[in-house]
VEXRO-880359 format. One record per residue (C-alpha): residue number from 1; residue in one letter; chain; x, y, z. Coordinates in nm, 2 decimals, always signed. Each point is the difference from the previous one (the first is absolute). Layout:
// VEXRO-880359
nr	rest	kette	east	north	up
NUM	a	A	X	Y	Z
...
//
This chain:
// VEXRO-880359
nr	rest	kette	east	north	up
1	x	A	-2.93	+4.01	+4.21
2	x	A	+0.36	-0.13	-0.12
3	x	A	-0.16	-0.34	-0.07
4	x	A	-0.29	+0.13	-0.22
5	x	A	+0.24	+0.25	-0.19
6	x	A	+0.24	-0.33	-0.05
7	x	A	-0.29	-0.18	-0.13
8	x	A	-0.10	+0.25	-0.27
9	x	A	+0.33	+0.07	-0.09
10	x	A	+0.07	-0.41	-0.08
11	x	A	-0.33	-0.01	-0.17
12	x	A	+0.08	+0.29	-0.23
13	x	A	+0.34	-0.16	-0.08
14	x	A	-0.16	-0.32	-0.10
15	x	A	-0.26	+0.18	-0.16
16	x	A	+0.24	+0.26	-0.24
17	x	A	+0.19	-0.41	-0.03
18	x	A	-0.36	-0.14	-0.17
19	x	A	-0.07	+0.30	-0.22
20	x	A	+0.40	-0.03	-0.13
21	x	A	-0.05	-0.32	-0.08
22	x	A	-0.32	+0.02	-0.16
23	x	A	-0.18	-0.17	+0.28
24	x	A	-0.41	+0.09	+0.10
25	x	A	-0.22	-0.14	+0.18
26	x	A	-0.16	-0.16	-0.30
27	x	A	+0.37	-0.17	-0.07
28	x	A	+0.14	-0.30	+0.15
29	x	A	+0.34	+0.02	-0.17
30	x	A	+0.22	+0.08	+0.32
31	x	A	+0.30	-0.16	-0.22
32	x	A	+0.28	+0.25	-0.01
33	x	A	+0.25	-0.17	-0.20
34	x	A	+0.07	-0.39	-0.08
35	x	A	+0.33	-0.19	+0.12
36	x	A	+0.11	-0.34	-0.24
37	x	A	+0.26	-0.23	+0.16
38	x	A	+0.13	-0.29	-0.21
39	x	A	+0.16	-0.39	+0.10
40	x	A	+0.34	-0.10	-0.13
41	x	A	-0.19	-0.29	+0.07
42	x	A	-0.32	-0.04	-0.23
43	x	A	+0.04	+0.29	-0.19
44	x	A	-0.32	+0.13	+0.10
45	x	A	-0.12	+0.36	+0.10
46	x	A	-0.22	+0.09	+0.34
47	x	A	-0.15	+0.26	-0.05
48	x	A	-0.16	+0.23	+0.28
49	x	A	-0.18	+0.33	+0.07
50	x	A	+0.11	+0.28	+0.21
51	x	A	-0.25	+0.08	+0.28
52	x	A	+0.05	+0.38	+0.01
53	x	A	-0.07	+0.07	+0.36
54	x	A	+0.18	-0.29	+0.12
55	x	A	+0.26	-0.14	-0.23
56	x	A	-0.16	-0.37	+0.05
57	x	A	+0.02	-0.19	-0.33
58	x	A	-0.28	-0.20	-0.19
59	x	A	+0.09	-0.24	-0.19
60	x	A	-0.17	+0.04	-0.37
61	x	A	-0.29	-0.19	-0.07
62	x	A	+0.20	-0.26	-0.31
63	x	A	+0.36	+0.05	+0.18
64	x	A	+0.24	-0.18	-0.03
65	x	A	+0.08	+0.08	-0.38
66	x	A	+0.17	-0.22	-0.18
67	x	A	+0.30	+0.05	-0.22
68	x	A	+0.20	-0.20	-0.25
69	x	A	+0.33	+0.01	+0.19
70	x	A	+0.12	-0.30	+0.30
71	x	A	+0.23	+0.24	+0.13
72	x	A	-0.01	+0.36	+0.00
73	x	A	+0.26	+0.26	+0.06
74	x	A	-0.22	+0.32	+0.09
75	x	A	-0.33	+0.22	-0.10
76	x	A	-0.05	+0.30	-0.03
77	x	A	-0.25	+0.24	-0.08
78	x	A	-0.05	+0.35	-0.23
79	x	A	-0.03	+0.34	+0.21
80	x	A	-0.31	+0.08	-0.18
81	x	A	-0.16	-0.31	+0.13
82	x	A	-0.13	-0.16	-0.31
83	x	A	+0.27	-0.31	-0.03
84	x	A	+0.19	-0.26	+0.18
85	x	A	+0.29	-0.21	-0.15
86	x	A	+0.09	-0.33	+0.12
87	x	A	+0.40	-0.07	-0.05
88	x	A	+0.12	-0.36	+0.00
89	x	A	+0.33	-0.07	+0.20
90	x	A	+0.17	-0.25	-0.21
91	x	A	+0.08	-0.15	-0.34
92	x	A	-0.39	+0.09	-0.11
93	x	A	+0.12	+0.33	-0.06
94	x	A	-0.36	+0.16	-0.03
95	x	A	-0.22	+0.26	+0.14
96	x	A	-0.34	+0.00	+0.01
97	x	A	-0.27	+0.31	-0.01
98	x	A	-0.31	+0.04	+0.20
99	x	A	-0.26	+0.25	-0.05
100	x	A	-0.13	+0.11	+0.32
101	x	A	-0.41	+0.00	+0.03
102	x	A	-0.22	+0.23	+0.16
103	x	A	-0.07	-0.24	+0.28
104	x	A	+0.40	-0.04	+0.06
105	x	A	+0.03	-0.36	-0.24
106	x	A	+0.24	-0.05	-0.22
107	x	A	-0.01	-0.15	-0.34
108	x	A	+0.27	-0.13	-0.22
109	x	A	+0.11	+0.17	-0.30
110	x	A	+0.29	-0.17	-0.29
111	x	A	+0.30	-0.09	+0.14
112	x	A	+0.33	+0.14	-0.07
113	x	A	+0.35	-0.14	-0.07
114	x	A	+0.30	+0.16	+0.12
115	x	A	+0.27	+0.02	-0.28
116	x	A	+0.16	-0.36	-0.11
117	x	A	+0.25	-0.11	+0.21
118	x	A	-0.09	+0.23	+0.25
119	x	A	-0.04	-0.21	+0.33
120	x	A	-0.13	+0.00	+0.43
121	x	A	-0.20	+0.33	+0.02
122	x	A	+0.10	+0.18	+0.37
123	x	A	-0.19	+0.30	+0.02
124	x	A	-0.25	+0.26	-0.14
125	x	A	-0.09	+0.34	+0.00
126	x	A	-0.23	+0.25	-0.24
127	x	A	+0.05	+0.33	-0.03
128	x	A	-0.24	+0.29	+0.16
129	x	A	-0.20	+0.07	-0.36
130	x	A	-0.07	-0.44	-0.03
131	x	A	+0.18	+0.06	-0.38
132	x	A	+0.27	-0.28	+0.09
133	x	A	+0.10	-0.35	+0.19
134	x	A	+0.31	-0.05	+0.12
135	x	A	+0.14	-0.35	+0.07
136	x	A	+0.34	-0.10	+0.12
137	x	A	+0.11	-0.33	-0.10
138	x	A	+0.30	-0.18	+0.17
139	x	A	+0.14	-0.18	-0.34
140	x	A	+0.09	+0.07	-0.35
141	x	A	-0.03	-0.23	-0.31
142	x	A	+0.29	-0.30	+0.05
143	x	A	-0.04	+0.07	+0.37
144	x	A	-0.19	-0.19	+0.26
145	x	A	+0.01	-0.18	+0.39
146	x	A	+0.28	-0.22	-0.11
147	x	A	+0.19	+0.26	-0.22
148	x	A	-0.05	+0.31	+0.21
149	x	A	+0.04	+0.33	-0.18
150	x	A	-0.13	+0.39	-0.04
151	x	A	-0.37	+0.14	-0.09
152	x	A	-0.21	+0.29	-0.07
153	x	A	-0.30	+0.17	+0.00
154	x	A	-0.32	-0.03	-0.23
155	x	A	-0.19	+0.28	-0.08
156	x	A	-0.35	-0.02	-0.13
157	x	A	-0.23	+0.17	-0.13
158	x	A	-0.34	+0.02	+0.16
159	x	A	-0.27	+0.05	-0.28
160	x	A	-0.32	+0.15	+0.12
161	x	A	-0.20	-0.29	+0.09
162	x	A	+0.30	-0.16	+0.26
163	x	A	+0.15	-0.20	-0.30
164	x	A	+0.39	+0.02	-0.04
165	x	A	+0.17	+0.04	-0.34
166	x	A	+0.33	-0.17	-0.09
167	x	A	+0.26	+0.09	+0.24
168	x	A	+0.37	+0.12	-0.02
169	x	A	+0.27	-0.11	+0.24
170	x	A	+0.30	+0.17	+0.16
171	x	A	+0.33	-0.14	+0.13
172	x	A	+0.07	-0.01	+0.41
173	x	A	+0.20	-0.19	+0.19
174	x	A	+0.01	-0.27	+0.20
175	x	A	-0.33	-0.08	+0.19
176	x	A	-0.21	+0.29	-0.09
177	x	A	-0.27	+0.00	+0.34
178	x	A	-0.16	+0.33	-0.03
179	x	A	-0.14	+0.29	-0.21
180	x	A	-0.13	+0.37	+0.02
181	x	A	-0.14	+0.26	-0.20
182	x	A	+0.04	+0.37	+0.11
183	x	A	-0.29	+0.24	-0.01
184	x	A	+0.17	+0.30	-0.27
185	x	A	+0.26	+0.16	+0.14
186	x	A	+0.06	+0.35	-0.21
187	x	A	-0.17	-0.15	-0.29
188	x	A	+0.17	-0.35	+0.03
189	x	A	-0.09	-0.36	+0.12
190	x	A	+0.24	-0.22	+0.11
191	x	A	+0.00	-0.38	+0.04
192	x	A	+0.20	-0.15	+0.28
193	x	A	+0.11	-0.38	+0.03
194	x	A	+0.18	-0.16	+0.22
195	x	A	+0.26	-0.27	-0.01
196	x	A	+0.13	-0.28	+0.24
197	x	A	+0.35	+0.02	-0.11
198	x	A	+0.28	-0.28	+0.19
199	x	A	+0.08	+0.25	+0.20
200	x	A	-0.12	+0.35	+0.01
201	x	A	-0.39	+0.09	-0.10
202	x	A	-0.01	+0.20	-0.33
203	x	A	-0.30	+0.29	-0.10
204	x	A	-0.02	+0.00	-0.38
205	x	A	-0.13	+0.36	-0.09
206	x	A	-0.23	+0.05	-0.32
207	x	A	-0.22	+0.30	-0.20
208	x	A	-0.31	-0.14	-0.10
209	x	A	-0.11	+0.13	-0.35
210	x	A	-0.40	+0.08	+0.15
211	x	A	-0.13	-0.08	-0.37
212	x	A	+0.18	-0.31	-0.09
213	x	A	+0.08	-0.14	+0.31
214	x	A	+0.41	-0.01	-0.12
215	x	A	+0.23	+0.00	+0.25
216	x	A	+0.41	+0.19	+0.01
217	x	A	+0.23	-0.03	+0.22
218	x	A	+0.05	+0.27	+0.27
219	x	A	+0.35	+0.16	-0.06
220	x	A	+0.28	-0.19	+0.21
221	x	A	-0.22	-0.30	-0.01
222	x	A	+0.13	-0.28	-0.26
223	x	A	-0.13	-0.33	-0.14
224	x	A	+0.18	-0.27	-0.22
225	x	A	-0.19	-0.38	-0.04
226	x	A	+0.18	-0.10	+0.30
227	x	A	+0.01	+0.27	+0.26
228	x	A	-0.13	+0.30	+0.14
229	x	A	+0.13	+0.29	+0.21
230	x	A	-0.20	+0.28	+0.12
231	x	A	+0.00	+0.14	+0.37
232	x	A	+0.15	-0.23	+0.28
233	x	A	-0.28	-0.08	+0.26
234	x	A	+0.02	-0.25	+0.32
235	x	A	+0.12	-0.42	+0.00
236	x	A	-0.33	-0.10	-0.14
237	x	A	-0.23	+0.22	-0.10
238	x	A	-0.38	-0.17	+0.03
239	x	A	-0.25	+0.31	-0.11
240	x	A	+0.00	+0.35	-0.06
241	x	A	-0.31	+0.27	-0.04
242	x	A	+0.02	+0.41	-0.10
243	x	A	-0.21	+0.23	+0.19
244	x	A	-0.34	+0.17	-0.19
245	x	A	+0.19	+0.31	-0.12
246	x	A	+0.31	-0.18	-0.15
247	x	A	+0.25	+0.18	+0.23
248	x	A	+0.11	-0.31	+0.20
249	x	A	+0.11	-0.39	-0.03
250	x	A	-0.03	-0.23	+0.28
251	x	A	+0.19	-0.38	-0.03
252	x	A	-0.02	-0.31	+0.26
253	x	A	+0.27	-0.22	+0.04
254	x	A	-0.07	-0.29	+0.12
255	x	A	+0.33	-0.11	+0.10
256	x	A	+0.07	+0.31	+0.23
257	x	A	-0.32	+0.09	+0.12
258	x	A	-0.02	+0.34	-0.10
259	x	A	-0.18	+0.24	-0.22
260	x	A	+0.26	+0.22	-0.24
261	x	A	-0.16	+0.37	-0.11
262	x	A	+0.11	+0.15	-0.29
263	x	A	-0.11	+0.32	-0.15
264	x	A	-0.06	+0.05	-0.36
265	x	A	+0.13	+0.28	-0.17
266	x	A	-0.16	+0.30	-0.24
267	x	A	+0.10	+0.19	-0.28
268	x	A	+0.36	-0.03	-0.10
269	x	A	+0.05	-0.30	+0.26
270	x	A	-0.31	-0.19	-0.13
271	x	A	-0.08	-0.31	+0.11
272	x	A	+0.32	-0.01	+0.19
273	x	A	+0.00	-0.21	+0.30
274	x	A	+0.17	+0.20	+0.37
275	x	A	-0.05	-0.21	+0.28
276	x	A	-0.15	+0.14	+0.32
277	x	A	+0.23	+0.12	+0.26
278	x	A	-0.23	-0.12	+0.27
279	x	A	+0.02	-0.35	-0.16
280	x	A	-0.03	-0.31	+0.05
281	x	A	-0.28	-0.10	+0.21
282	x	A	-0.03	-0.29	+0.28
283	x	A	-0.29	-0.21	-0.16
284	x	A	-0.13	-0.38	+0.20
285	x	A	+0.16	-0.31	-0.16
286	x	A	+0.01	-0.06	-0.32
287	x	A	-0.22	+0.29	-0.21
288	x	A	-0.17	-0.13	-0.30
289	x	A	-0.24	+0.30	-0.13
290	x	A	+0.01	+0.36	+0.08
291	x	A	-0.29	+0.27	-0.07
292	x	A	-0.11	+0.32	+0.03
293	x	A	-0.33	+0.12	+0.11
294	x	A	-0.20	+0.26	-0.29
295	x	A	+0.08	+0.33	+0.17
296	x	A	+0.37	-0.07	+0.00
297	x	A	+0.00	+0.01	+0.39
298	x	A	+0.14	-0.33	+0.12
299	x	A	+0.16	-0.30	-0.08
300	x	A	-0.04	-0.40	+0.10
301	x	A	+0.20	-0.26	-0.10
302	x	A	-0.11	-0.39	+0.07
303	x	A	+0.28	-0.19	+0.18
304	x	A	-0.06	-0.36	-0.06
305	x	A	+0.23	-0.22	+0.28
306	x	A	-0.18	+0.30	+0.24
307	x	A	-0.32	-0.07	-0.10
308	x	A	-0.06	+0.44	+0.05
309	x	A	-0.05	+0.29	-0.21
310	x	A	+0.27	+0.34	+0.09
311	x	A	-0.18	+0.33	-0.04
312	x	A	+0.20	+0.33	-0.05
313	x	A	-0.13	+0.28	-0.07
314	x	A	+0.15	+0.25	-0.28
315	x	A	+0.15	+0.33	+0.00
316	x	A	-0.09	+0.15	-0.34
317	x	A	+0.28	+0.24	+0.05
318	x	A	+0.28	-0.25	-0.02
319	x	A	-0.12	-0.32	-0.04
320	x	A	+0.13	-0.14	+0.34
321	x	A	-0.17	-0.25	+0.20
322	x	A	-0.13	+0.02	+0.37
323	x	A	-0.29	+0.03	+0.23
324	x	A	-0.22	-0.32	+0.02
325	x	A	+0.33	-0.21	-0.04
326	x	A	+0.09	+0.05	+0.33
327	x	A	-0.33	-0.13	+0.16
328	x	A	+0.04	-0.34	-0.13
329	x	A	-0.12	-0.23	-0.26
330	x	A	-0.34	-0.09	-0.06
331	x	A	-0.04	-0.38	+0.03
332	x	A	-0.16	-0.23	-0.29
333	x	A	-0.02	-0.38	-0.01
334	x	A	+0.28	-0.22	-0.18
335	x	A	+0.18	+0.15	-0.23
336	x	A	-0.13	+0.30	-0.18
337	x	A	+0.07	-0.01	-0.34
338	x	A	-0.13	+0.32	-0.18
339	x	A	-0.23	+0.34	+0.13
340	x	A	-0.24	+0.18	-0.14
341	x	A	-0.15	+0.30	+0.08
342	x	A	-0.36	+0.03	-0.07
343	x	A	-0.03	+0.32	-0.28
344	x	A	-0.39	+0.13	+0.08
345	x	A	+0.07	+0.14	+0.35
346	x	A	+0.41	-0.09	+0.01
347	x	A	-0.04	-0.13	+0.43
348	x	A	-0.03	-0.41	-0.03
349	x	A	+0.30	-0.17	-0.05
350	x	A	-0.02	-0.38	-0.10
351	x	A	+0.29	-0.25	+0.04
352	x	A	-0.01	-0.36	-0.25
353	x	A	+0.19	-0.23	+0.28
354	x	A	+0.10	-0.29	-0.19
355	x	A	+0.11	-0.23	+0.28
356	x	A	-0.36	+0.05	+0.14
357	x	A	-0.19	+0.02	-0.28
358	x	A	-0.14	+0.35	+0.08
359	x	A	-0.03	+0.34	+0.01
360	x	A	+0.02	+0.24	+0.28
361	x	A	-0.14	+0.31	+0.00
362	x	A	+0.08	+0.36	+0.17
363	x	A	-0.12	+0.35	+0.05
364	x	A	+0.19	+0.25	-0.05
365	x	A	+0.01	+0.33	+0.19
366	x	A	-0.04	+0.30	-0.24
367	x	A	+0.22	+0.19	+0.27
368	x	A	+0.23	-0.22	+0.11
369	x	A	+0.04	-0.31	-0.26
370	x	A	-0.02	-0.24	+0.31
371	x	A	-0.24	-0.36	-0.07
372	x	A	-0.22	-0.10	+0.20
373	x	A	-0.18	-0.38	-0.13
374	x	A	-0.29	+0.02	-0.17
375	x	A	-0.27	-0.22	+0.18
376	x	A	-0.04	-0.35	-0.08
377	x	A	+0.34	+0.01	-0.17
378	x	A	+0.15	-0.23	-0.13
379	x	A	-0.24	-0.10	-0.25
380	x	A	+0.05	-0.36	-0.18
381	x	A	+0.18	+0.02	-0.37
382	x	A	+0.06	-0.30	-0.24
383	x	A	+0.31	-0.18	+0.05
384	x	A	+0.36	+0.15	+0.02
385	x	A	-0.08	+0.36	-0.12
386	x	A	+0.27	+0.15	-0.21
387	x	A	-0.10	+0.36	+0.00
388	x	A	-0.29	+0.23	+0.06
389	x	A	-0.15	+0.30	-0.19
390	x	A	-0.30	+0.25	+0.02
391	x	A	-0.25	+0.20	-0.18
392	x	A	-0.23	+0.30	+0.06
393	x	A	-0.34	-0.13	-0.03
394	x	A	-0.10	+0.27	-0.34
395	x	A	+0.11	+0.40	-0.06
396	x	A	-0.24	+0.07	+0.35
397	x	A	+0.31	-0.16	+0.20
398	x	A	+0.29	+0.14	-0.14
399	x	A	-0.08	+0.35	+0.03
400	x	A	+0.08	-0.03	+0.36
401	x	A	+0.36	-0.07	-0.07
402	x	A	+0.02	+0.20	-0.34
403	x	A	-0.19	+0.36	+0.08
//
């Protein structure tokens, strides 16, 4: 009797799964969303579909996708699920746009410069409405490898059909590795970047202007040409990511092996950054890429020289860190470089290892945030992936994440 009601309770689950995503009996589309890693190597783009009862990944019929850069820095990809950008990682100084097709393949759009001068893109980031790019840079005009000095941010437009319009700049300092955009907090959005300094991490606070993409400084946060000062965080800061309602900031540090939580504050301390009193948090070795899953719920941040993936879940109340941590890390193949979370049903977790040249993939527990590896993981990636991304697979998808 047990074994019969278990059975028509699975089949009803998997059933209520089909109809949310659109699937009939007359369908064969059981692609949930579509994950794109990218080689430091080639420059090229593997793209793959979501199985969504299983996680397994397909490679797309046409993948690998080529782009015009020998050495890229990152991709990323637009919450609505319509674009992906391609940043290059050195004196190219470039990104370049990708519409995403029905059928999960990419195709190139114009290329965009960042400002003159402006030099060694880091990291990227779009906000939640897919209005702006973000790109941290790691030089300034008259600075380079062998004259090391400060950089910035670019902001871009994105114009309705992916393409970016000219971009402004904004002073950081030294070795800008990381950037975040805030869901709006009372009404505001604030941008977050983060600084290897010589000797103590830096978190740069901005307001973003929502219509013209302008950027101010945060009060108590300063910039001149040269230098940067903000809010003091860990030795060497590697990555940081805000939680889906805007109330928390999470930073890696590579150096200490530790995650640092800070809250952000409202009304008259907006944008203000409090650190947790809970914090830090013991991460592997070496923690490259941090992320949060589409409900908010938990955390997991790739630890490169451990080859894992730390889970924590998240108490909404105060923003501390607990729970699956204590279990132990989930174990990927050499050196995990980036995670993504798939955005259609928000439970496969994907690893680009670039030691290995590919990507490892979880579940994730809705209840507990524990992974357990997806089967036939890991699947085979072009060489040396950078960094990973994802995208629902059409509207049907996200509304399981977004009700």
């Amino acid at each position: 009797m047990k074994f019969n009601t278990m059975i028509r309770t699975g089949v009803a689950a998997v059933t209520s799964l089909a109809a949310a995503l659109g699937i009939s009996a007359c369908s064969r589309d059981y692609t949930a969303a579509y994950v794109y890693s990218i080689s430091s190597s080639t420059g090229a783009i593997s793209g793959y579909g979501v199985d969504y009862q299983s996680g397994i990944l397909t490679q797309l019929e046409g993948s690998p996708f080529t782009t015009q850069f020998t050495n890229p820095a990152t991709i990323v990809s637009t919450p609505n699920g319509k674009f992906v950008y391609a940043v290059s990682g050195n004196q190219q100084s470039a990104v370049e746009p990708f519409s995403v097709g029905t059928d999960g393949k990419i195709y190139g759009l114009a290329t965009a410069n960042l400002p003159t001068g402006d030099t060694y893109p880091t990291s990227a980031t779009v906000d939640s409405t897919s209005s702006f790019l973000f790109v941290t840079f790691r030089y300034q005009a008259a600075y380079s490898v062998n004259a090391p000095g400060p950089g910035g941010v670019a902001v871009f437009k994105i114009n309705t059909d992916g393409t970016l319009a000219t971009p402004t700049s904004y002073n950081l300092g030294l070795a800008p590795v990381g950037v975040a955009v805030s869901a709006p907090v009372s009404g505001n959005v604030f941008v977050y970047a983060v600084d290897q300094e010589a000797t103590q991490g830096q978190l740069i606070g901005f307001t973003l202007n929502t219509t013209s993409g302008a950027l101010t400084l945060l009060p108590n946060n300063t910039c001149t040409t040269t230098t940067c000062t903000g809010t003091k965080v860990g030795t060497t800061p590697s990555a940081l990511a805000i939680d889906p309602t805007g109330r928390y900031l999470y930073v890696t540090d590579e150096a200490a092996n530790e995650v640092i939580g800070f809250s952000i504050g409202a009304s008259t301390t907006a944008g203000a950054l409090t650190s947790l009193n809970s914090s830090p948090y013991t991460t592997g070795a070496f923690p490259l890429a941090i992320t949060i899953d589409p409900r908010g719920k938990y955390v997991y941040v790739a630890n490169y020289n451990g080859s894992s993936v730390s889970s924590y879940s998240l108490t909404s109340a105060d923003g501390s860190l607990g729970g699956t941590a204590s279990v132990g890390n989930f174990t990927t193949h050499t050196g995990p470089t980036c995670i993504t979370i798939d955005p259609a049903l928000g439970i496969y977790l994907y690893t680009s290892n670039q030691l290995d040249s590919t990507i490892d993939g979880g579940q994730l527990s809705p209840n507990t945030g524990q992974l357990t590896a997806i089967a036939n993981t890991p699947f085979p990636t072009s060489a040396l992936p950078s960094c990973i991304t994802s995208v629902p697979n059409g509207a049907r998808a996200q509304q399981l994440v977004y009700p």
